[in-house]
FIBA-521174 format. One record per residue: residue in one letter; z, x, y of N, C-alpha, C in turn. Coordinates in steps of 0.02 Angstrom, whole numbers. Each point is the difference from the previous one (the first is absolute). Example, Ala and Ser with C-alpha at 12.3 -4.5 7.8 and 13.67 -1.06 7.14 Angstrom:
// residues 2
@rest:A, nzz:390, nxx:660, nyy:-284, cazz:0, caxx:-45, cayy:59, czz:0, cxx:45, cyy:60
@rest:S, nzz:-36, nxx:-18, nyy:53, cazz:3, caxx:42, cayy:59, czz:37, cxx:-39, cyy:55
This chain:
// residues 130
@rest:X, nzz:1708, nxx:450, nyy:562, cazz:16, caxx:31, cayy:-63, czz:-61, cxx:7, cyy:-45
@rest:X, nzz:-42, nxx:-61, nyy:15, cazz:-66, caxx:9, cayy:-44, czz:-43, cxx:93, cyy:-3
@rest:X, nzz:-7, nxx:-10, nyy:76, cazz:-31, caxx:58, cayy:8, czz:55, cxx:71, cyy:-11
@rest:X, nzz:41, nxx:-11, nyy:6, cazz:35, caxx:93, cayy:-40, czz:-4, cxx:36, cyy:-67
@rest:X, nzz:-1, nxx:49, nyy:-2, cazz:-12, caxx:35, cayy:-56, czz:63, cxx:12, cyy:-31
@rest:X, nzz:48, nxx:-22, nyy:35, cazz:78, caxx:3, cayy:-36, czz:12, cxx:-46, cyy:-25
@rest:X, nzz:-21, nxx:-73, nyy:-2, cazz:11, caxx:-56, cayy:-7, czz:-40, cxx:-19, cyy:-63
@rest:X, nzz:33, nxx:-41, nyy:-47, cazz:-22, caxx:-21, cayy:-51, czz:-37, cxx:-65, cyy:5
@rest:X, nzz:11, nxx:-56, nyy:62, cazz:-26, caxx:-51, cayy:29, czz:-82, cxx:4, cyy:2
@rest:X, nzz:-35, nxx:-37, nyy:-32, cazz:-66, caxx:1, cayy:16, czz:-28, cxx:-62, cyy:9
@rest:X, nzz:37, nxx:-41, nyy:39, cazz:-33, caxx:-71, cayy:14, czz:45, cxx:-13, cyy:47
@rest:X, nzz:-32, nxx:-33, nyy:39, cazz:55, caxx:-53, cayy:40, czz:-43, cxx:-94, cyy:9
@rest:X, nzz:45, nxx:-37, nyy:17, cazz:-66, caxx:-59, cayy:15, czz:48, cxx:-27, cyy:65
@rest:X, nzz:2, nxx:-33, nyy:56, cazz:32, caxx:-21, cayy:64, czz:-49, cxx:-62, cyy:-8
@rest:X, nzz:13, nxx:-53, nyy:19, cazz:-2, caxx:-94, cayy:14, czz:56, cxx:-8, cyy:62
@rest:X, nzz:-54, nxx:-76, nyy:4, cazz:59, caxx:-29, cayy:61, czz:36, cxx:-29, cyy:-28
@rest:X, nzz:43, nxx:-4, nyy:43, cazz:86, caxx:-18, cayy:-12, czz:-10, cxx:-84, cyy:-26
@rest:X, nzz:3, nxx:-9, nyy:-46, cazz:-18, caxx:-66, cayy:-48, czz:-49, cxx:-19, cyy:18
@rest:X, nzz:-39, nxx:33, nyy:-6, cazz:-82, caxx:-15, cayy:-42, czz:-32, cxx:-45, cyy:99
@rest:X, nzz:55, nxx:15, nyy:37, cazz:-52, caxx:-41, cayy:62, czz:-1, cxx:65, cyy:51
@rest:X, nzz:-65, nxx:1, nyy:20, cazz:-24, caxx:44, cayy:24, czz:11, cxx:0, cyy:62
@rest:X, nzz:43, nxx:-56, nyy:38, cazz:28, caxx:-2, cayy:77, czz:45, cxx:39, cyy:-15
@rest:X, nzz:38, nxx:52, nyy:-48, cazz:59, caxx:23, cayy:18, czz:4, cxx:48, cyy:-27
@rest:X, nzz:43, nxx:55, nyy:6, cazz:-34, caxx:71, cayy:-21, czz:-22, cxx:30, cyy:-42
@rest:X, nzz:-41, nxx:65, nyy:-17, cazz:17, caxx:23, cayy:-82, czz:43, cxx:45, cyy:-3
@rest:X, nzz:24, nxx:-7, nyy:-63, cazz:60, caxx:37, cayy:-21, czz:-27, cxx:27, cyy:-82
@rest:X, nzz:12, nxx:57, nyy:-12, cazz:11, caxx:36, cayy:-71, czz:13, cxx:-58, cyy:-52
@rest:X, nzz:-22, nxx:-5, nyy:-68, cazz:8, caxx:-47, cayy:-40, czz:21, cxx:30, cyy:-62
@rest:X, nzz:-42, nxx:58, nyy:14, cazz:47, caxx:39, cayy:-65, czz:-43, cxx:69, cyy:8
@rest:X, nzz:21, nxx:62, nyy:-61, cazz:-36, caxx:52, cayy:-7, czz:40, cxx:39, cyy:-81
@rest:X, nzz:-51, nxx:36, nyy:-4, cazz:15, caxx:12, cayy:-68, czz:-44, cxx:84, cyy:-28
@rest:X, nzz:11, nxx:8, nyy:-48, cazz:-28, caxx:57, cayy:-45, czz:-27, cxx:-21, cyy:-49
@rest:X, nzz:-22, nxx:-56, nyy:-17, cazz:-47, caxx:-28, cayy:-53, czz:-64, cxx:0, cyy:31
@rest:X, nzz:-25, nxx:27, nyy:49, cazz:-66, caxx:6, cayy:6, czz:-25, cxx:-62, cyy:-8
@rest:X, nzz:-77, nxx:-35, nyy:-2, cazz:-39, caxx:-69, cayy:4, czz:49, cxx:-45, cyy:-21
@rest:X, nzz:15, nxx:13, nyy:-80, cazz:40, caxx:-68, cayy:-28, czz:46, cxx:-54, cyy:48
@rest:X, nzz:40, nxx:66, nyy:52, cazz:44, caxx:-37, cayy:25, czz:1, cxx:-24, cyy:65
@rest:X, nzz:-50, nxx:49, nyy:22, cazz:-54, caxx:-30, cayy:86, czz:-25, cxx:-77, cyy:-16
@rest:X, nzz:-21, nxx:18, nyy:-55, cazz:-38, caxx:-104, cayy:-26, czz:38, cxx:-40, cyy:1
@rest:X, nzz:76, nxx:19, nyy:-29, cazz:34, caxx:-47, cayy:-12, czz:36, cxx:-18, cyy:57
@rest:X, nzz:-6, nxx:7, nyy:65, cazz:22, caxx:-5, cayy:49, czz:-55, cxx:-75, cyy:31
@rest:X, nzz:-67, nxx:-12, nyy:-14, cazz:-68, caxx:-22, cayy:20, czz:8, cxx:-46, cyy:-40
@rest:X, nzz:44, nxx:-61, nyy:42, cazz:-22, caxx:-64, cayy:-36, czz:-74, cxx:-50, cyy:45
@rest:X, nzz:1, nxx:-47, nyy:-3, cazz:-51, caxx:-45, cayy:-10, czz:15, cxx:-30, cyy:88
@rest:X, nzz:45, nxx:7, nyy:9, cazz:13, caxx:-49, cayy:67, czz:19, cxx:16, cyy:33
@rest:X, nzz:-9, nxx:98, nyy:27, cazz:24, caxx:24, cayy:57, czz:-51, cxx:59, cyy:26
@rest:X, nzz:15, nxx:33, nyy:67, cazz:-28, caxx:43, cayy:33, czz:44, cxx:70, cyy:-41
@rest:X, nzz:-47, nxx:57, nyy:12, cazz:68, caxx:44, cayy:-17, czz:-58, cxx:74, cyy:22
@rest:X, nzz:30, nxx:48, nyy:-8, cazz:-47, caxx:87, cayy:15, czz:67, cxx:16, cyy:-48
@rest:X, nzz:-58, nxx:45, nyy:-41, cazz:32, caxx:62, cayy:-31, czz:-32, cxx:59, cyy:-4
@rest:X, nzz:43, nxx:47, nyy:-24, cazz:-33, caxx:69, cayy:-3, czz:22, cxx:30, cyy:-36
@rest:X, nzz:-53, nxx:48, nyy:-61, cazz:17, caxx:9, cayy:-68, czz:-38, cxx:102, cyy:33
@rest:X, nzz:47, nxx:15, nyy:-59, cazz:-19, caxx:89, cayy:2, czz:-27, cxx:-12, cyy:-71
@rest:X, nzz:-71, nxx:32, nyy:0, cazz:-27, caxx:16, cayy:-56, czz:3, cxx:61, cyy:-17
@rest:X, nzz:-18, nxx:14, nyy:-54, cazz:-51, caxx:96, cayy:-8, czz:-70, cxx:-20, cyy:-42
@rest:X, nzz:-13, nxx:44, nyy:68, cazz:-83, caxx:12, cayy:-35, czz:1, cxx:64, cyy:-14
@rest:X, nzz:-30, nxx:29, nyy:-56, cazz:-26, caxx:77, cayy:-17, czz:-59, cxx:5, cyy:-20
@rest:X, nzz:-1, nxx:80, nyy:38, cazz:-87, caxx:5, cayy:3, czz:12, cxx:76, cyy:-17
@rest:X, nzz:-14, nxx:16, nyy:-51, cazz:-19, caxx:84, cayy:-27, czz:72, cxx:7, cyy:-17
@rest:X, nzz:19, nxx:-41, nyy:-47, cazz:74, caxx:18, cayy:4, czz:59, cxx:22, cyy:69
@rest:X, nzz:-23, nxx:-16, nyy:45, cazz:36, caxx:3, cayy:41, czz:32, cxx:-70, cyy:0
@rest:X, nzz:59, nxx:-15, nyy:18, cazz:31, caxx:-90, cayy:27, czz:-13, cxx:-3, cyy:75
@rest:X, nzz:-10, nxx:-46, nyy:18, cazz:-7, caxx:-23, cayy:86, czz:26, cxx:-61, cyy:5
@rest:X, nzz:60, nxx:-10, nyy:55, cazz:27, caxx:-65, cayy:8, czz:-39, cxx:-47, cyy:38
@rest:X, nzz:-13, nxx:-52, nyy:-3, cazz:-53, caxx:-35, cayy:25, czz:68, cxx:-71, cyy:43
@rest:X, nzz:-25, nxx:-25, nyy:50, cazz:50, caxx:-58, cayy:10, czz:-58, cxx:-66, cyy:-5
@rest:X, nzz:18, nxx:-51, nyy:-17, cazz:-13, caxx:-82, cayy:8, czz:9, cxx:-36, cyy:33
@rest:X, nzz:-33, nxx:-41, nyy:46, cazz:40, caxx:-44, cayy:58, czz:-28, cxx:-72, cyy:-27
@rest:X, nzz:40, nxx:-55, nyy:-28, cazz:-20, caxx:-68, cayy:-22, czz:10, cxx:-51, cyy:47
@rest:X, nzz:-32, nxx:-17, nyy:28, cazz:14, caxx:-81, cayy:22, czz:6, cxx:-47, cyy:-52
@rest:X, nzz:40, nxx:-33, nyy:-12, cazz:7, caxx:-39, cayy:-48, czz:-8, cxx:-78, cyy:32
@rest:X, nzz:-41, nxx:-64, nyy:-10, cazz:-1, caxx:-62, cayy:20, czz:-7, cxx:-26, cyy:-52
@rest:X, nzz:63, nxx:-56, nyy:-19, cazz:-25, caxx:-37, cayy:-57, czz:-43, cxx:-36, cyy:11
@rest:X, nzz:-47, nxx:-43, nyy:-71, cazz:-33, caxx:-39, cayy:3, czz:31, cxx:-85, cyy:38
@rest:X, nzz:88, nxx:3, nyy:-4, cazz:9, caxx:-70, cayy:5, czz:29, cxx:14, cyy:94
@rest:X, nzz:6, nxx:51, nyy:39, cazz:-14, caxx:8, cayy:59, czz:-17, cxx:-51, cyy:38
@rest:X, nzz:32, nxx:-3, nyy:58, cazz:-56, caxx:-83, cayy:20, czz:-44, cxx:42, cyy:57
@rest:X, nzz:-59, nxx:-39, nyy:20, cazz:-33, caxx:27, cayy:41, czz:29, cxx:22, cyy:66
@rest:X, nzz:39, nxx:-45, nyy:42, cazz:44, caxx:19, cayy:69, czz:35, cxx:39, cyy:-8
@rest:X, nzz:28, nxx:36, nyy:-75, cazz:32, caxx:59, cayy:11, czz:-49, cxx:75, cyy:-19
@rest:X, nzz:-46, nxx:-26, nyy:-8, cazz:-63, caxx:54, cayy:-14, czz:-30, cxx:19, cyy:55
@rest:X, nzz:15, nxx:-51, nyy:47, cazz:-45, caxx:8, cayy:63, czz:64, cxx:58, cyy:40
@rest:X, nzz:59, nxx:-31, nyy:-14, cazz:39, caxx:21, cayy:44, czz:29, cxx:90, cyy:-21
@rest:X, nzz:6, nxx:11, nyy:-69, cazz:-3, caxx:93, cayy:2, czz:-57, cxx:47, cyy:14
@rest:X, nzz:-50, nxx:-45, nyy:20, cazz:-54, caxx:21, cayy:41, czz:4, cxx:60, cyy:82
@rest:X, nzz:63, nxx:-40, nyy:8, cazz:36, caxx:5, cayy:54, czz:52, cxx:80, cyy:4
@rest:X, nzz:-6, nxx:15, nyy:-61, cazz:70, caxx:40, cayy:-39, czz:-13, cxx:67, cyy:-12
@rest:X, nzz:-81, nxx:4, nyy:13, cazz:-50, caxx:85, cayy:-46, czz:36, cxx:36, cyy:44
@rest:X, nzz:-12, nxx:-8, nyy:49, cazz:36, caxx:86, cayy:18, czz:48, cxx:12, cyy:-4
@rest:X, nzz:67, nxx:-36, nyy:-1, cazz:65, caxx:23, cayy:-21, czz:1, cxx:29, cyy:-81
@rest:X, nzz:-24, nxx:-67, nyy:-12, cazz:8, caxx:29, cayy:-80, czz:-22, cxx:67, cyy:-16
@rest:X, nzz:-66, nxx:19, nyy:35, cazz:-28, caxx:53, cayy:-16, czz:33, cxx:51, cyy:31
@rest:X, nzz:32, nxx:0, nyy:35, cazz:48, caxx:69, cayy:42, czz:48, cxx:12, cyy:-39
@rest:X, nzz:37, nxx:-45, nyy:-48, cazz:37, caxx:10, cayy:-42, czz:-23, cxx:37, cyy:-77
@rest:X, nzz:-37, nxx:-23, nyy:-19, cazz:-22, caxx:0, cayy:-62, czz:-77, cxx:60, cyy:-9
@rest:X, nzz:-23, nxx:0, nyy:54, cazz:-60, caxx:51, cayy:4, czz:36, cxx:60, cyy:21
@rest:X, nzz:-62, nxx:72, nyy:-7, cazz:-44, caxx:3, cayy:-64, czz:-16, cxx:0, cyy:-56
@rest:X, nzz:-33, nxx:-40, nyy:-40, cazz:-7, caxx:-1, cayy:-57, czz:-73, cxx:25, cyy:-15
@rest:X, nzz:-3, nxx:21, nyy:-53, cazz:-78, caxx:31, cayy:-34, czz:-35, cxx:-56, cyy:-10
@rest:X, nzz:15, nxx:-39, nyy:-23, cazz:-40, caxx:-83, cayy:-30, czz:34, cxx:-48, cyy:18
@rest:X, nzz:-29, nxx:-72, nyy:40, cazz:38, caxx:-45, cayy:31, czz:-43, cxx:-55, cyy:-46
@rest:X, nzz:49, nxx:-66, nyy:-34, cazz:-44, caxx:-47, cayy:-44, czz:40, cxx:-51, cyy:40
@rest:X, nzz:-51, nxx:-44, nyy:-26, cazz:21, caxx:-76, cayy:26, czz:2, cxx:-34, cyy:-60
@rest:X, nzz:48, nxx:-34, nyy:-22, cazz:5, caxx:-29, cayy:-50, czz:49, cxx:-85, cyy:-11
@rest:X, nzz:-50, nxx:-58, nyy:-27, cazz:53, caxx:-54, cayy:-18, czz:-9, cxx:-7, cyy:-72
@rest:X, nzz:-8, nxx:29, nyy:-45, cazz:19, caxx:-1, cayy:-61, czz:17, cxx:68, cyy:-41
@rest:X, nzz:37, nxx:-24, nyy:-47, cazz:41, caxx:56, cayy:-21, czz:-59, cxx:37, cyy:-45
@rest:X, nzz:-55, nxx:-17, nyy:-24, cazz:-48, caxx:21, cayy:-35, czz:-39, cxx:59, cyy:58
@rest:X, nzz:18, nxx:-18, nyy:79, cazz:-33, caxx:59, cayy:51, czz:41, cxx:39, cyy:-9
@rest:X, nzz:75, nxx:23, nyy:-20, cazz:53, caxx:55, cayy:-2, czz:8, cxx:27, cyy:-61
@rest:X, nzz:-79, nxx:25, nyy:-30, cazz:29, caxx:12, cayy:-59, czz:-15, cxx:80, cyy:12
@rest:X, nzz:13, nxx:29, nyy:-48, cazz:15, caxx:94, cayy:-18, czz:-74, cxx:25, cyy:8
@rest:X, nzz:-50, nxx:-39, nyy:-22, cazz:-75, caxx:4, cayy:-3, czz:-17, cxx:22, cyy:51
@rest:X, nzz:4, nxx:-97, nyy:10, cazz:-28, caxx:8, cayy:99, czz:23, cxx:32, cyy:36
@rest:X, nzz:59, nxx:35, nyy:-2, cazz:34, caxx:40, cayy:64, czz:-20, cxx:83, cyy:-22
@rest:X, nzz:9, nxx:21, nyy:-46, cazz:-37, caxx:56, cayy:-22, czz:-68, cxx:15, cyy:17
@rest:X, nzz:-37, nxx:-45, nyy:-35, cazz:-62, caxx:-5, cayy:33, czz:-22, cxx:10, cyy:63
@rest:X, nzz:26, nxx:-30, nyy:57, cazz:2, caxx:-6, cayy:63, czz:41, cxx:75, cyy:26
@rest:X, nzz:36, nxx:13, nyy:-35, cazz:48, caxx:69, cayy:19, czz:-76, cxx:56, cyy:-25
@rest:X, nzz:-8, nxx:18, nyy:-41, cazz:-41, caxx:44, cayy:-30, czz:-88, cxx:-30, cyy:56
@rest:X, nzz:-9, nxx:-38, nyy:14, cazz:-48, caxx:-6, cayy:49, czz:-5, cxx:24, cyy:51
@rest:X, nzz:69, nxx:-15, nyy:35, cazz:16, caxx:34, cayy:70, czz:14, cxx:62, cyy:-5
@rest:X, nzz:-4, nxx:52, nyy:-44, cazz:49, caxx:62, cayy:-18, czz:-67, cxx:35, cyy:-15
@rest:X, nzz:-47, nxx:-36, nyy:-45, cazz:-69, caxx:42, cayy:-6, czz:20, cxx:13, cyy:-90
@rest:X, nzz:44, nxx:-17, nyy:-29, cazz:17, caxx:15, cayy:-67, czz:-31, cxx:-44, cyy:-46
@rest:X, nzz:-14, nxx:-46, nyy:19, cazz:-29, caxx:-33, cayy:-49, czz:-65, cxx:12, cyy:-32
@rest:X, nzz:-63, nxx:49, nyy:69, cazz:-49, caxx:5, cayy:-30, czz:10, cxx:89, cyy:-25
@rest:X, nzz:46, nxx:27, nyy:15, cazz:13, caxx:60, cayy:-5, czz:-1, cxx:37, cyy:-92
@rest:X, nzz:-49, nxx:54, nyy:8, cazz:-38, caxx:-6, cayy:-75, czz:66, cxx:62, cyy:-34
@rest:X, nzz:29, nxx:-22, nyy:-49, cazz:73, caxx:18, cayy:-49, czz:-44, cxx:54, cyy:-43
């Protein structure tokens, strides 16, 4: 739903099935609040991927841009860090392509800045003279 143009959905975030990473991921939520509500999904003590639809515009044109987050909290334990190691390519068959892929364990890496920034980098808009 993230990715349609019919769809008002512009986030989704998927975690494992209570926060332990031996057992599957499943959808955790999704929404039309854009960042605010992708974050609020990213607590402190779990694994999670999300994927946010931005717009970037360049000459007045809009361009949909997609986001792919790995999310690892800081309170993560290491044996389960080692172990979604294990997990990239599924995850990524699901959730890829995206324009900009971040890695992030704090909510200060998911902010509107940094992901813009990084969107307008990869896109060539950022140095692009207005």
């Amino acid at each position: 739903m993230v990715r349609s143009d019919a769809s008002n959905t512009n986030w989704c975030v998927a975690a494992y099935t209570d926060g332990d990473v031996k057992k599957p991921v499943i959808l955790l939520d999704s929404g039309s609040d854009a960042l605010p509500g992708l974050k609020s999904q990213l607590s402190n003590d779990i694994v999670a991927y999300g994927l946010l639809r931005v717009t970037d515009v360049v000459d007045e044109i809009a361009t949909v841009k997609f986001v792919f987050i790995k999310w690892v909290g800081e309170g993560v334990k290491p044996m389960s860090k080692a172990k979604i190691s294990t997990h990239k390519s599924a995850i990524e068959a699901v959730f890829l392509p995206a324009h900009v892929s971040i890695f992030a364990t704090q909510q200060s890496e998911v902010s509107e800045r940094e992901i813009m920034s990084k969107v307008q980098s990869a896109s060539g808009s950022k140095i692009h003279v207005k």
